[in-house]
C-alpha atoms as one frame of an Amber mdcrd trajectory, in Angstrom:
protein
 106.432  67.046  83.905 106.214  67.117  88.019 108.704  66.707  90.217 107.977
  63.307  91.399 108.215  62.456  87.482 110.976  63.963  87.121 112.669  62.275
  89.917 111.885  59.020  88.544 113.671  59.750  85.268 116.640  61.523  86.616
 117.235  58.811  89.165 116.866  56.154  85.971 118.905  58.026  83.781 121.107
  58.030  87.203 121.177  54.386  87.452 122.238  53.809  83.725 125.173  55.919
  84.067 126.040  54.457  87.463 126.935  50.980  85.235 129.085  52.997  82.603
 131.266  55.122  85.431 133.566  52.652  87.074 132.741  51.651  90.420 135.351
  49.635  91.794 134.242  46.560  93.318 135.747  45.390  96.878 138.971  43.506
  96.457 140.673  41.391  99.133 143.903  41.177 100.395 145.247  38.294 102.746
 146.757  39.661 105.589 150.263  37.722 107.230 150.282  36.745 110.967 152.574
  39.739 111.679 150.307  42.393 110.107 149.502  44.889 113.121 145.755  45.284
 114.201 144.358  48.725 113.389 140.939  50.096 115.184 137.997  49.659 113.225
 137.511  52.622 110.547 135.424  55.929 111.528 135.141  58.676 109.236 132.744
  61.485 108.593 132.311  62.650 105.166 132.152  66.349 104.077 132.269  65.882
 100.417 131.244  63.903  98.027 134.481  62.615  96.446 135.610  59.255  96.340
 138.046  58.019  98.395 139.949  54.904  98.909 139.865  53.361 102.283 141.963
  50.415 103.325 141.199  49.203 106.795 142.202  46.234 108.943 139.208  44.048
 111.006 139.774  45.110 115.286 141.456  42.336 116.832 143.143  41.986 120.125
 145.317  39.404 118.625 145.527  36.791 115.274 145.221  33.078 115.883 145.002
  30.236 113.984 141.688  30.300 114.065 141.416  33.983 113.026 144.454  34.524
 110.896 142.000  33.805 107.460 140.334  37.436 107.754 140.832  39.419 105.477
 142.172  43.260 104.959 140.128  44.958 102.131 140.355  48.110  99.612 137.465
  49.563  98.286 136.082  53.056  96.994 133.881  54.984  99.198 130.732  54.856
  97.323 128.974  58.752  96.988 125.372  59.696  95.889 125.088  58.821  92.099
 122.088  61.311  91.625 119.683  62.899  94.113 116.784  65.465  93.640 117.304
  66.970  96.928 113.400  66.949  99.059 113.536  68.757 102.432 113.045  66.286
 105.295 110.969  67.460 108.176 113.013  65.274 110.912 111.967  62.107 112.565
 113.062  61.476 115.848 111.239  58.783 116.866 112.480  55.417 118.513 112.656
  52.414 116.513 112.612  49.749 119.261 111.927  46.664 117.223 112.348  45.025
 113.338 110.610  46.738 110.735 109.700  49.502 114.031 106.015  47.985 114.410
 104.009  44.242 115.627 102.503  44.513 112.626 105.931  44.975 110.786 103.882
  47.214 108.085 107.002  49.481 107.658 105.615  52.985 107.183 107.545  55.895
 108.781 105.963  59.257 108.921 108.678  61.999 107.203 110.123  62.487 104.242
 112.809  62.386 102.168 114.755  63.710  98.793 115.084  61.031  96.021 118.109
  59.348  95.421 119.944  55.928  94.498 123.910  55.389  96.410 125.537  51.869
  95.628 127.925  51.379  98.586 129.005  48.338  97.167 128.299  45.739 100.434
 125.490  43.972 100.822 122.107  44.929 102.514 120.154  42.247 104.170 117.266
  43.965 106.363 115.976  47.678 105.982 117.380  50.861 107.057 116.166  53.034
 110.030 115.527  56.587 110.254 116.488  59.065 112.971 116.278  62.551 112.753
 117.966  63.392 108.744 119.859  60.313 108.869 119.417  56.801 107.016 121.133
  54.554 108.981 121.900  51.299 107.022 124.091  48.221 107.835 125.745  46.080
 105.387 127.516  42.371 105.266 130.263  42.686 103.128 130.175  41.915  99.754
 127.530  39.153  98.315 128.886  36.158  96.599 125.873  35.907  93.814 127.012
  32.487  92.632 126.778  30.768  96.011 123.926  33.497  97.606 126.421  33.807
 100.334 128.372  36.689 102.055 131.688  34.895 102.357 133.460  37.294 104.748
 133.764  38.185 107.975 132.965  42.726 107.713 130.224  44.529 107.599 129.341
  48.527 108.449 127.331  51.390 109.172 126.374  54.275 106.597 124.196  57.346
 107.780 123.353  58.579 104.695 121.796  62.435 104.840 117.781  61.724 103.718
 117.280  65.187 102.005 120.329  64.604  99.094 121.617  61.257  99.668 125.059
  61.858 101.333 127.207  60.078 103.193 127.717  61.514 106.288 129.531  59.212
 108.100 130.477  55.231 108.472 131.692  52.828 110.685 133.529  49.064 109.571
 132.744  45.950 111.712 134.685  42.499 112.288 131.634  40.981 111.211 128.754
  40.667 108.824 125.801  43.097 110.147 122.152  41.484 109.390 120.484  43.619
 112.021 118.100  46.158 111.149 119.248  49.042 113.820 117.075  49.380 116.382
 117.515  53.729 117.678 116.582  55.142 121.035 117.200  58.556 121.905 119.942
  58.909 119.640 122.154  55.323 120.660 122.017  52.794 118.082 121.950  48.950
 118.369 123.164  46.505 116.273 124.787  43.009 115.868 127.515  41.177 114.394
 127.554  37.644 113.164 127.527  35.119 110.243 125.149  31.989 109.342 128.443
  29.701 109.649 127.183  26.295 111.744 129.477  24.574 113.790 128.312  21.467
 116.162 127.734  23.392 119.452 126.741  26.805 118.132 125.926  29.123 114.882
 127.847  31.905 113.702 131.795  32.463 113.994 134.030  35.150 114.127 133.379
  38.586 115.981 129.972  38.433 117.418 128.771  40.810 119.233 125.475  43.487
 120.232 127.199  47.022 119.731 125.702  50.498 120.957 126.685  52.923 118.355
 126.187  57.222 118.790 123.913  58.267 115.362 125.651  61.209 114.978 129.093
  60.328 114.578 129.370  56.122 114.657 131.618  55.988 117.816 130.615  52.485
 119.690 129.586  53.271 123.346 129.844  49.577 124.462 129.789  45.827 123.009
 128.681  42.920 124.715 130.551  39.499 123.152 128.519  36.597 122.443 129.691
  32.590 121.124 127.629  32.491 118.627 126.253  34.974 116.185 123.530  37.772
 116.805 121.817  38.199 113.447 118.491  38.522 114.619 117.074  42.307 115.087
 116.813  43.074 118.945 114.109  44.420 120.969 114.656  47.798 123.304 111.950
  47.701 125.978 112.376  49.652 129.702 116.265  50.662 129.342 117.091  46.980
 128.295 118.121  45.087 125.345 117.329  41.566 124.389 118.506  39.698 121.803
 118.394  36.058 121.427 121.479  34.336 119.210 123.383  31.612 117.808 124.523
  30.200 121.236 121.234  28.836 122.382 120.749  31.774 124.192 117.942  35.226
 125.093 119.356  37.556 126.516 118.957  41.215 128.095 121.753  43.821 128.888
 121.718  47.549 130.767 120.906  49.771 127.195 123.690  52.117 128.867 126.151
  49.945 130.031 125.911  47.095 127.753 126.116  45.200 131.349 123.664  41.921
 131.558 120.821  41.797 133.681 118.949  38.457 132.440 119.620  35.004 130.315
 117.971  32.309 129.549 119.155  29.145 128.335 117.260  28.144 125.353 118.711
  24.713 123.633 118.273  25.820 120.243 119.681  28.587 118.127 117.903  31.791
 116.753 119.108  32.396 113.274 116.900  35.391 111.748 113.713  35.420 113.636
 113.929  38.935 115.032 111.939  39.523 117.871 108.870  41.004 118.261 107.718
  42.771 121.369 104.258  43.277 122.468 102.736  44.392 126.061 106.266  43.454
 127.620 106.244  39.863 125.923 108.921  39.034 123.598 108.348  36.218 120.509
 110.224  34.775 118.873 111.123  31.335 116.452 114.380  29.382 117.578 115.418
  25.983 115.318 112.859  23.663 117.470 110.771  25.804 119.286 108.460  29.349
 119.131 109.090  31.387 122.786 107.093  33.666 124.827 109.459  35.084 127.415
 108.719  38.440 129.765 111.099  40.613 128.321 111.261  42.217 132.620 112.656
  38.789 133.871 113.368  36.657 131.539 110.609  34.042 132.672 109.117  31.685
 129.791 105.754  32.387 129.658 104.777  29.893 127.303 106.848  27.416 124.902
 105.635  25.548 121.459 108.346  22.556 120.874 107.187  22.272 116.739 109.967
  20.196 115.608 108.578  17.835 117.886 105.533  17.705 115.768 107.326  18.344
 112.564 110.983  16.372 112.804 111.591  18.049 109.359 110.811  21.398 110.179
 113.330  23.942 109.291 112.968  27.727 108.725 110.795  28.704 112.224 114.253
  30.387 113.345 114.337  32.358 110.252 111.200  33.753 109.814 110.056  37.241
 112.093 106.639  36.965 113.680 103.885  39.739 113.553 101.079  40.393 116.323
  97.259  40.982 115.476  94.928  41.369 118.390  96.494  38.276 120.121  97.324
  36.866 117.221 101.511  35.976 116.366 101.741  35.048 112.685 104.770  33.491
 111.695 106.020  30.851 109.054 108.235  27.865 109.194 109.412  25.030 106.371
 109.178  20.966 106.101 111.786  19.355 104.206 111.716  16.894 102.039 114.579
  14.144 100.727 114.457  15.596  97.188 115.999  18.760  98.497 112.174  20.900
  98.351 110.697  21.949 101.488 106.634  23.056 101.786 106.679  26.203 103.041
 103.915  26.726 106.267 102.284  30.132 107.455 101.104  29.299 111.012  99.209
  31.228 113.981  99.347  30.882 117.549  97.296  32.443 120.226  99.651  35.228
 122.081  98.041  34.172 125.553  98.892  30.661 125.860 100.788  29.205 122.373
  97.744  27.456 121.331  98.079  27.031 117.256  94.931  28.536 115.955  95.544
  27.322 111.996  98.809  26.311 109.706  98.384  26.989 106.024 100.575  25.430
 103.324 101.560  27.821 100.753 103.012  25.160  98.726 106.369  23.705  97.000
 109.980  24.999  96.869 113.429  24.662  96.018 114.931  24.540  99.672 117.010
  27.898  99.559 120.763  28.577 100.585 119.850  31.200 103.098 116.712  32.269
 104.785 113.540  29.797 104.552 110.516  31.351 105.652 110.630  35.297 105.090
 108.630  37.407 108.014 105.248  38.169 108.259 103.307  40.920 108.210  99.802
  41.794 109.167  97.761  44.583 108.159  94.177  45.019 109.169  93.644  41.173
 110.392  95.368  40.428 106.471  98.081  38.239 107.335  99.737  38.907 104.491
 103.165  36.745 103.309 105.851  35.750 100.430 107.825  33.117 100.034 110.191
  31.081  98.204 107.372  29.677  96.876 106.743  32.853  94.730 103.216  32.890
  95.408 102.036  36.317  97.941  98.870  35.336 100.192  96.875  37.637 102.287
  94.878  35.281 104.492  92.771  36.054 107.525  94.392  36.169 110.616  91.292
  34.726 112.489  90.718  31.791 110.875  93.822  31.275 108.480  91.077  31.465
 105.415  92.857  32.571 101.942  91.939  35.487 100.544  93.273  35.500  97.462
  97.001  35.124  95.967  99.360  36.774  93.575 102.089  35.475  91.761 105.008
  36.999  92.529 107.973  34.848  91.586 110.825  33.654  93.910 111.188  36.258
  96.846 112.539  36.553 100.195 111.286  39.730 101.338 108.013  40.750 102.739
 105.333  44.005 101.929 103.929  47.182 102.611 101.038  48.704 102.770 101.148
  52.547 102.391  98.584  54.696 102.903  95.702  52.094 104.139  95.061  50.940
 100.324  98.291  50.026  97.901 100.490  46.442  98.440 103.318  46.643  97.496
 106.266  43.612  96.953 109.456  42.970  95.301 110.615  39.844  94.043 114.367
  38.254  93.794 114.802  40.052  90.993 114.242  43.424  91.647 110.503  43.132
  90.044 108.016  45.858  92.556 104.640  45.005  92.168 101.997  47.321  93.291
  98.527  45.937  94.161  95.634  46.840  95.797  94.159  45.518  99.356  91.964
  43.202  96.827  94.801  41.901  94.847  94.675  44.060  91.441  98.198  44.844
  90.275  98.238  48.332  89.252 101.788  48.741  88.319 105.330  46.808  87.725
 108.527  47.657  87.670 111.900  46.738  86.902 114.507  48.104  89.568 118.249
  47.603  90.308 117.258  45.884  93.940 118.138  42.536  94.607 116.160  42.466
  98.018 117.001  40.601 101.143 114.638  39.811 104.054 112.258  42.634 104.941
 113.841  45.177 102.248 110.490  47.945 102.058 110.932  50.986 103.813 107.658
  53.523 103.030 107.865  57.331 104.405 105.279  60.003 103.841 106.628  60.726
 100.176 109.255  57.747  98.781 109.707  54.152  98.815 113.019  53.209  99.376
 114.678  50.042  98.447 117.801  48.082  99.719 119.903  45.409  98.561 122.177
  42.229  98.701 123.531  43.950  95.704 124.889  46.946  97.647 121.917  49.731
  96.006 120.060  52.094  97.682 116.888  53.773  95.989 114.686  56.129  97.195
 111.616  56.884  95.138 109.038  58.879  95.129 106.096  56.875  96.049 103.408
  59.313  94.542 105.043  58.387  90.810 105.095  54.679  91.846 101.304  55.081
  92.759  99.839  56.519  89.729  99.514  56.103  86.541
């Protein structure tokens, strides 16, 4: 047996002992008006015991309309099994989702095997900087309602030779930003999918800068509504567009502002995507081209005026082809389905070049229209409608499908000839750039949006259901 066999059946064997030791779930505690505010918790780990950790959301003060937040208990979660692969160090910037237009999520290093379950939920995928996994989490997942019904969230770097923990942070709010990492300062952003009549998101939101080596926050910048969507980092500035109606782009050192624009509609999950100093990006009526220098709109694409049931274009995260932007969006309809649309526009002036419809679905609690990604000029997308397409990106032409079954995530494609794709339920399907399935398995992942995350030796998978696997991807590969 190899070692990249082997580490699939200790990590199993791993996994099935995981459910027999007893991993306390988070429990809640309501705090009382008088309860004093704490700082927000920081601690480096040196071992890999469990501890208990109470902490206390950062406040300046409780108000009515904050005194509902909750104090929680839970264990800190620890490596469950790891086979321990050297990693040679990556240290480059991550500057956008999924760290690529093309959002084919492929990072040159690698990494030991190993699965952690810390318990709170995982929405996007992890970045890597130098031997750290940085992750961010939402708090725990309510799987009867598909909802994250509290305001926390947090940051784990987890060591990517054994699996780790070296250190994490706590939030005030849920974290659905992938972290975006340049030159060793971490960005990321707080909010919740909460809609009220003048903005989304409530609580704590804010865009944080975080050190990667020991989770101290450098600055915050506080925002009305939520930022959920994944920031760019282009030329020493942020930009992030939000809940508020709102694109926006602060000082990356000082967290100061130096541009907004004033949108009139709200970005929910569309993370934006930055090519040749242009950012993209879906809000709840309208696809933007903005220079990310000034803030000037280059171009604007008002769908909903088109489509008055449209839904979803905020949720979905475009990909760029050769001046191409692929993205996807969702019609309802009265008996609560929605047709889910995979549209391209032309990057120069907004033009739609083709929409496809990928067909009929249950409308879904939380994200619509999963993001895109492109791969060779294969436009290549799941959706609720648990059907994956790879389509041309020229000419919107299908290429040929796969049934998947329900998902809200999106692929990869590692090394320039295996798809791979997991489903709601944790099903990976591996597939070639023709659409053969060459292999499927069962894992513990219950994926949220954008969940793949190939290096130069593993796979690794995050959850809604708190798991973290990495895999080796040579095993996965082969028979």
């Amino acid at each position: 047996m190899n070692r990249c066999q082997l580490a699939i059946t200790v990590i199993s064997i791993a996994l099935a002992a995981s459910w027999a030791i007893s991993i306390v779930n988070i429990t809640s505690i309501k705090t009382s008006t008088s309860t004093a505010i704490t700082n927000t918790v920081t601690k480096t780990i040196t071992s890999t015991v469990i501890e208990t950790i109470t902490y206390t959301p950062q406040y300046t003060n409780i108000t009515s309309s904050n005194n509902n937040q909750l104090k929680y208990q839970f264990i800190l979660p620890y490596a469950l099994q790891s086979i321990p692969e050297k990693s040679n160090g990556y240290w480059r910037n991550t500057i956008m989702f999924e760290g690529n237009p093309q959002h084919n999520y492929v990072i040159s290093t690698r990494t030991g095997y190993f699965i952690v379950n810390v318990t709170w939920g995982i929405v996007v995928p992890p970045a890597i900087y130098g031997d750290l996994l940085l992750v961010t989490t939402s708090g725990l997942f309510n799987f009867s309602t598909s909802s994250f019904p509290f305001n926390n969230g947090s940051v784990y770097a987890i060591n990517v030779t054994n699996g780790a923990i070296v250190w994490y942070r706590v939030f005030p709010n849920q974290i659905m930003t992938q972290p975006i990492i340049f030159n060793g300062i971490m960005i990321i952003g707080l909010g919740n999918s909460v809609l009220t009549p003048t903005y989304r998101g409530t609580g704590i939101n804010y865009l944080a800068a975080v050190n990667v080596t020991n989770g101290e926050v450098l600055w915050n910048y506080t925002t009305l509504g939520e930022d959920m969507p994944t920031p760019v980092y282009y030329r020493g500035l942020v930009i992030e567009a939000d809940g508020s109606d709102e694109v926006f782009a602060l000082n990356a050192t000082t967290g100061k502002l130096t541009w907004i624009d004033e949108l009139g509609s709200y970005d929910s999950m569309s993370s934006l995507l930055l090519v040749n100093g242009i950012v993209y990006f879906g809000t709840s009526t309208t696809f933007w081209s903005i220079n990310a220098t000034t803030g000037n709109v280059i171009w604007s694409d008002y769908l909903y005026g088109t489509y008055q049931n449209m839904a979803g274009l905020d949720d979905s995260s475009p990909a760029y082809y050769k001046g191409i932007i692929a993205t996807s969006f969702t019609l309802h309809n009265s008996n609560n389905t929605m047709n889910v649309m995979l549209a391209a526009f032309n990057a120069s002036n907004g033009h739609i070049l083709w929409i496809l419809n990928e067909g009929l679905s249950k409308i879904t609690p939380n994200l619509e229209a999963p993001p895109v990604i492109i791969y060779n000029g294969l436009v290549i997308h799941d959706s609720p409608v648990g059907v994956l397409y790879v389509v041309n990106a020229t000419n919107g032409k299908v290429l040929w499908t796969f049934k998947t079954g329900l998902t809200l995530s999106n692929a990869v494609v590692v090394f320039n000839k295996f798809i791979i794709i997991q489903n709601r339920t944790g099903e990976l399907f591996i597939l070639t750039l023709n659409g053969s399935l060459i292999k499927e398995i069962y894992t513990p992942i219950v994926p949220g949006a954008g969940n793949l995350l190939a290096t130069g030796n593993s796979l690794i998978l995050v959850g809604v259901n708190g798991i973290i696997e990495s895999l080796p991807l040579f095993t996965l590969l082969h028979p």
